[in-house]
C-alpha positions in Angstrom: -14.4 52.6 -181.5 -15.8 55.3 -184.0 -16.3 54.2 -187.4 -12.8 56.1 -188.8 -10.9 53.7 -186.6 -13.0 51.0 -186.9 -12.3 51.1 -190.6 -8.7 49.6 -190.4 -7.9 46.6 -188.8 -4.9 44.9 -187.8 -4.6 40.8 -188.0 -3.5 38.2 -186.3 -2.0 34.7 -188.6 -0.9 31.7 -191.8 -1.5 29.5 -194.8 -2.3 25.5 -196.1 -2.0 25.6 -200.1 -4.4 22.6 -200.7 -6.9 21.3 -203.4 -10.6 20.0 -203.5 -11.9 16.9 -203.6 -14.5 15.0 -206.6 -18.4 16.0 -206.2 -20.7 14.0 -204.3 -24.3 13.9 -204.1 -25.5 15.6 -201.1 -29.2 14.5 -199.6 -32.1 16.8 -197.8 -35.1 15.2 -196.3 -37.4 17.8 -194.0 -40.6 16.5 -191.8 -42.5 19.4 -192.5 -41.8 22.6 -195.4 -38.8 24.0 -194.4 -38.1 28.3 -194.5 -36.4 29.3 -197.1 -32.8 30.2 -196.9 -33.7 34.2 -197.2 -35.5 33.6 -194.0 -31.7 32.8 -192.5 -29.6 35.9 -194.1 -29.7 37.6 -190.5 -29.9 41.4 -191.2 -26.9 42.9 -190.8 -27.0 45.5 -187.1 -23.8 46.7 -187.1 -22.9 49.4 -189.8 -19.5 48.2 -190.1 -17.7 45.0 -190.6 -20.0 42.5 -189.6 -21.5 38.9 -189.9 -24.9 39.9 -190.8 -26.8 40.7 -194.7 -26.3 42.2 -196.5 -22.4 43.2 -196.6 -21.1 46.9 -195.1 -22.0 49.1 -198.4 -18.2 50.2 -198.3 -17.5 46.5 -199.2 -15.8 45.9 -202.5 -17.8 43.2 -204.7 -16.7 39.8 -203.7 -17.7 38.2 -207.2 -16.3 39.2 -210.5 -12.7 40.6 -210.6 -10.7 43.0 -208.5 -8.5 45.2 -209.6 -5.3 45.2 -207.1 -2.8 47.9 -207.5 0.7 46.5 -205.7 2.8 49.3 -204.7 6.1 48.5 -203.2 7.8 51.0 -201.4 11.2 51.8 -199.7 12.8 54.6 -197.6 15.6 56.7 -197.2 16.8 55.3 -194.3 16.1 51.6 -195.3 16.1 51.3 -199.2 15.3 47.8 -200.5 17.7 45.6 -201.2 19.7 44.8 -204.2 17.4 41.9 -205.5 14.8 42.0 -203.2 11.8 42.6 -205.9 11.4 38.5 -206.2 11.1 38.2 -202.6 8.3 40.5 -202.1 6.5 39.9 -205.1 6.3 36.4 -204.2 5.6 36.6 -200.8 1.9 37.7 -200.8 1.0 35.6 -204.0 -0.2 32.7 -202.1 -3.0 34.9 -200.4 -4.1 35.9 -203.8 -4.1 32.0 -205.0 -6.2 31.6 -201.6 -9.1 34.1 -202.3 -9.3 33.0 -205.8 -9.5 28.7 -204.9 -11.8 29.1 -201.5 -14.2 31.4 -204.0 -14.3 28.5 -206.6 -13.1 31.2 -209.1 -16.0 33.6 -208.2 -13.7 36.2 -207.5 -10.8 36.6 -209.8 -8.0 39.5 -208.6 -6.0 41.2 -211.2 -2.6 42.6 -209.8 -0.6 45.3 -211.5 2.2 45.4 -209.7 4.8 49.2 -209.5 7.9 48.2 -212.0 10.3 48.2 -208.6 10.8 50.1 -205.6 8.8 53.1 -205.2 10.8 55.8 -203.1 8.7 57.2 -199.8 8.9 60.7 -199.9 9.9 60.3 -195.7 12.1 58.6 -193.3 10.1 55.2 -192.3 10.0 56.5 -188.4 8.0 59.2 -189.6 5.0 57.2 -190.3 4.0 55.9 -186.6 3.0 52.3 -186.8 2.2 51.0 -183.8 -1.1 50.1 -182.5 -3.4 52.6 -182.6 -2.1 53.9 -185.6 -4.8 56.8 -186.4 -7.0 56.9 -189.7 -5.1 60.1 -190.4 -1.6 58.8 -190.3 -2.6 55.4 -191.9 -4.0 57.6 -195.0 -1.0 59.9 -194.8 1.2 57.0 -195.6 -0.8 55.4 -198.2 -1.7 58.8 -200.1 2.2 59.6 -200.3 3.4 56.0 -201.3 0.0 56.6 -204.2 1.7 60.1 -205.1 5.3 59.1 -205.6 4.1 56.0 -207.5 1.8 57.8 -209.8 4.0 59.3 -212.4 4.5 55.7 -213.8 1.7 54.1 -212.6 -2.4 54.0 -214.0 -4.2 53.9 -210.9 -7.8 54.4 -213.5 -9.2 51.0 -213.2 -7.5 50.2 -209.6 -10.2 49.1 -206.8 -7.8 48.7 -203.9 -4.3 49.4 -203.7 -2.0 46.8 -201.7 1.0 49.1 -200.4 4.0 46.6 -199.2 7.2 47.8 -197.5 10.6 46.6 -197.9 11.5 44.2 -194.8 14.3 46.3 -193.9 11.3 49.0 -192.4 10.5 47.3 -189.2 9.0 50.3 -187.9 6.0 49.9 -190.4 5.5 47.0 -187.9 2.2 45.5 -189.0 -0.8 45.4 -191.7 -3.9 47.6 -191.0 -7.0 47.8 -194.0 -9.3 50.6 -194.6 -12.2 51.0 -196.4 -12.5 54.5 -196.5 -9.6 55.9 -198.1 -10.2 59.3 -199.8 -7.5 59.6 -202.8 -8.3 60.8 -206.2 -5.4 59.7 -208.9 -5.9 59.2 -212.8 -9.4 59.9 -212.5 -10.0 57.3 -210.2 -11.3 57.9 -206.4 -9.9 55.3 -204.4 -11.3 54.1 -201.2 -9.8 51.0 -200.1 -6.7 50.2 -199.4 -4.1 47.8 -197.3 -0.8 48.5 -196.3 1.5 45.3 -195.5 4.4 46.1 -193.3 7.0 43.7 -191.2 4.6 41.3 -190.3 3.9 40.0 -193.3 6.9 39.0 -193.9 6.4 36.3 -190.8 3.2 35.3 -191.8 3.1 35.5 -195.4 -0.1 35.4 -197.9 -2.5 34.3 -195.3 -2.2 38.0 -194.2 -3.1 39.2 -197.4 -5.9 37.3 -197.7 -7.3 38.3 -194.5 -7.0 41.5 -195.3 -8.9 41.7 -198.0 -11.6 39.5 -196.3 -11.5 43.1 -194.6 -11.7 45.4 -198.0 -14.7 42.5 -198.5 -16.6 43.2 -195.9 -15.7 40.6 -193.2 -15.2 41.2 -189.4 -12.2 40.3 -187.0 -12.9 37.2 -185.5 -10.2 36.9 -183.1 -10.8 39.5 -179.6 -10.1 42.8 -179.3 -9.9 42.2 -175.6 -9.1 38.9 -173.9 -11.5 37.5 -171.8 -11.1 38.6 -168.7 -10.7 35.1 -167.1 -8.2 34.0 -169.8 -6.5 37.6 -170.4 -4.0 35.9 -172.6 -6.4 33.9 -175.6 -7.5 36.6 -177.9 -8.7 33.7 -179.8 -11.4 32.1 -177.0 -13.7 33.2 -179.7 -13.2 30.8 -182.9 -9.7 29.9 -182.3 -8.0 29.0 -186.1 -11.1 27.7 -187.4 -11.2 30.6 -190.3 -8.8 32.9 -191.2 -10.5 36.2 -190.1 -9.4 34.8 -186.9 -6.4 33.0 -186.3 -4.3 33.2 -189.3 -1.7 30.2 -188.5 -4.5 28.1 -186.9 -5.2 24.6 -188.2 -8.1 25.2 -190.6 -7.7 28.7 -192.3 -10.7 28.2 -195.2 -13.5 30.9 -194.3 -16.2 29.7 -192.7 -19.3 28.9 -194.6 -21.3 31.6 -193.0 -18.6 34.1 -194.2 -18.7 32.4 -198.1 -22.4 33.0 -198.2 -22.6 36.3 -197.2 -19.9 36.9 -199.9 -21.7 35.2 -202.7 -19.3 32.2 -203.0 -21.7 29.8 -201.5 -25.5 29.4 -203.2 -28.7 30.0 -200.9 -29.7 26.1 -202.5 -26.9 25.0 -200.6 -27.9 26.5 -197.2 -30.6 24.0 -195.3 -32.4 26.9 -193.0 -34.0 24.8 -190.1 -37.5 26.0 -188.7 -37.7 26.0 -184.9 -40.8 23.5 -184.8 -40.0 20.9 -187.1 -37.6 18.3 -187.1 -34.7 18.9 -189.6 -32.8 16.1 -191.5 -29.7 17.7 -193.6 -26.6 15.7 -195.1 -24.0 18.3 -195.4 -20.3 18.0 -197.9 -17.7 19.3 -196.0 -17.0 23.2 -196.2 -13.5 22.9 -198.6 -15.4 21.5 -201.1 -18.8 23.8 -201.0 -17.6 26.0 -203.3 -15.3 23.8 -205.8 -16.1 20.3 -205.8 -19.4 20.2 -204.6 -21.0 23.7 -205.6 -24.6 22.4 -205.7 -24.7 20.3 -202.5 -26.4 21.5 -199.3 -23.0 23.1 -197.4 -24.7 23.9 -194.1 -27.9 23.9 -191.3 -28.8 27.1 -190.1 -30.8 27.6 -186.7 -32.5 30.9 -186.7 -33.2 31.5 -182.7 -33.4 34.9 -182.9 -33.5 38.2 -185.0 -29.7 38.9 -184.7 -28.5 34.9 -183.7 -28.2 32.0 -185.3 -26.8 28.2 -185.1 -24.7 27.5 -187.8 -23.5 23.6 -188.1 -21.0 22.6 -190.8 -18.9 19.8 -192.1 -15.0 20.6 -191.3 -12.8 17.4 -193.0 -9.0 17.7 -193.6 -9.3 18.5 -196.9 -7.2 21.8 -199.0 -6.2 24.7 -196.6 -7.5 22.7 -194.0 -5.4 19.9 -194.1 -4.0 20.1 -190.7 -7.1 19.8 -188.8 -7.0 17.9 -185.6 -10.7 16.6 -185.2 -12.4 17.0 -188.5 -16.4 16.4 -188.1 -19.7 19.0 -187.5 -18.4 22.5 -186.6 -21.3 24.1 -184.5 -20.9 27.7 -184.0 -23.2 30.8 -183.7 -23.4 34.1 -185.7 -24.7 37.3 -183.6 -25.1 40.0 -186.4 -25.6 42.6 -183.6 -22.2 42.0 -182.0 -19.1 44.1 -184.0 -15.9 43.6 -184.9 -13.5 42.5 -182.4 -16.3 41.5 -179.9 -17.2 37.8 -180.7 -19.8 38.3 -183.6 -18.8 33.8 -184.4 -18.4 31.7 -181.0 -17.9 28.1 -181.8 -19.3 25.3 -179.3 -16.9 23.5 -177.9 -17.3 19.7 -178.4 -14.6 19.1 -175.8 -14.8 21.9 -173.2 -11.4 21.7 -171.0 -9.1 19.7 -173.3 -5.2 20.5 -174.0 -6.6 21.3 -177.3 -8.2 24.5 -176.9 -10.4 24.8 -180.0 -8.4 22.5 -181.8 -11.1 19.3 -181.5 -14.3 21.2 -181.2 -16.0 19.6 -183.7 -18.8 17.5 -182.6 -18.5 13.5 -184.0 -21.1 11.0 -185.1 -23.5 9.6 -182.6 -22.9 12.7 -180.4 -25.6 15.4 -179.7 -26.0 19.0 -178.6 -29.1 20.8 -177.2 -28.8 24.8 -178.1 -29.4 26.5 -174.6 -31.9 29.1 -175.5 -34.1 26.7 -177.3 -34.0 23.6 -176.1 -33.5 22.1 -179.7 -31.5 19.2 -179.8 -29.0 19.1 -182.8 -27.5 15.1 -183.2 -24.6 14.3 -185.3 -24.3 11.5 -187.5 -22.1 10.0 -190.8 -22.9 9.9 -193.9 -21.8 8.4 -197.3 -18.4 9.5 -198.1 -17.0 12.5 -196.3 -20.7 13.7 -195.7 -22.1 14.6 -192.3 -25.7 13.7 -191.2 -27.3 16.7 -189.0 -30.4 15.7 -187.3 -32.3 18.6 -185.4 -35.2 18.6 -183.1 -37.4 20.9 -182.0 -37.1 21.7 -178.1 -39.9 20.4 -175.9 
């Protein structure tokens, strides 16, 4: 995929509204000096979306406040509906809500939204969304929704611009990003920008939200292609535990790899585990990393190689994640050198060949894993509260 098309992305999913938990004192003991957690920010290999450090440079800043310009459009041969405004205003507001509480108010968006409908200067079949939509026809739609808006809207401060179509388009079928927009209005060169079409109206904010995880810098996490001896789970990867990959799974909240690499989560909070040392971490759970708990130690990172690491955190049915199945340690890798689409996060299955896919692959207390490549054994245990005691020892 060439970096043009690479640069929009299509989803896949939903949203939990939810709310954090009270702090808790979070405890780190080490047998011998632990790395530091620089020596854990796998470079990034890529060039694109990715996993790795630090974020694609065409990223927007995921700290501070964004600048969202909310366009809604309509067509000639499906204008909006009398009294339809509400509906679509309020449809994507959750998303927003979600960004802002998984951040812990680090990032803080700003929407102006067009006074109403915002005529399209063609017929909604003219604008071909299906899959495969091309960079050029994807900018097409967006630069004529930016001009016919323009006269009475100040794009001068805008940093992305969120085009959403009336419902009644069906043709504008589903919700591609890019980052790499090339549109100059009031001064102001824009270059990223999502258009929402009749998906979103299915899935709701969730889709927003991942999205921008998109205009942040974040990969896909669900597959491109289906393996090929499960050609129907495009989510064999990290099923619905973060919202770059299934966006109606069970626990939506980003993963905490994905929070540090956008500046939500501290490097104090990230316990980077040395290969020939035993390791002793007590980790909060991930929903309350960046709210409730911003100063405790949020996850154990396994550098095993220059691109790959093993990531352990604490997933509890807590905010977003409310609905989870099997709450306890989350163990997953992170390949920096793998793109898009391809698998960069693969979480460990606790539970290999249950009915519940993903669903309960946490690991629980007094259960153990040995990481293939390495031999290190990684054993699970509890801890006061909520807390989750990760134990790892060097292989032999």
């Amino acid at each position: 995929m060439n970096e043009r098309r690479s640069a929009f992305i299509a989803i896949a999913a939903l949203l939990v509204t939810g709310v954090a938990a009270a702090p808790a004192t979070a405890e780190r003991a080490h047998a011998a000096p632990a790395p530091g957690a620089a020596q854990c920010k796998l470079p990034a290999a890529t060039g694109d979306l990715g996993s790795g450090f630090p974020v694609d440079d065409q990223a927007l800043p995921a700290v501070g406040t964004l600048n969202a310009a909310m366009l809604f459009v309509d067509f000639e041969d499906h204008p909006a509906p009398r009294g339809s405004l509400l509906k679509a205003e309020s449809n994507l507001r959750s998303g927003v809500e979600y960004l802002e509480n998984v951040s812990g108010g680090a990032l803080d968006i700003e929407v102006t939204n067009s006074d109403g409908w915002v005529r399209m200067p063609e017929p909604s079949t003219s604008y071909p969304f299906e899959r495969g939509l091309s960079y050029e026809d994807h900018v097409r739609y967006i630069g004529d929704a930016i001009e016919a808006a323009d006269a009475d809207f100040d794009f001068s401060d805008t940093d992305v611009v969120w085009v959403v179509a009336t419902e009644e388009a069906e043709s504008i079928s589903y919700s591609p990003t890019t980052n790499h927009l090339d549109v100059t209005a009031d001064g102001n060169h824009l270059t990223h920008a999502v258009t929402f079409g009749y998906d979103q109206w299915r899935w709701g904010g969730l889709v927003l939200a991942h999205e921008t995880g998109h205009s942040l810098g974040l990969p896909d996490l669900y597959l491109f292609e289906a393996p090929e001896d499960d050609p129907e789970n495009w989510h064999a990867a990290v099923g619905g535990w973060d919202l770059m990959g299934l966006i109606s799974g069970q626990a939506p909240e980003f993963l905490a790899w994905h929070r540090w690499q956008l500046g939500w989560l501290a490097d104090r909070q990230v316990v980077c585990a040395p290969l020939d040392a035993r390791t002793t971490a007590t980790i909060v759970p991930v929903e309350e990393s960046t709210t409730g708990r911003p100063t405790a130690d949020a996850m154990v990172v396994l550098p095993v190689s220059e691109t790959r690491a093993v990531v352990v955190e604490n997933r509890q049915a807590i905010g977003y994640d409310r609905e989870i199945l099997a709450p306890g340690a989350l163990v997953h890798t992170v390949d920096t050198g793998v793109r898009t689409g391809h698998g960069p996060v693969q979480v460990v299955d606790a539970t290999p060949g249950s009915a519940d896919a993903l669903d309960d692959a946490p690991f629980q207390p007094g259960t153990s894993w040995t990481e293939p490549s390495t031999g290190a054994v990684l054993t699970f245990g509890e801890a006061r509260g909520n807390g989750l005691r990760i134990t790892i020892d060097p292989g032999a």
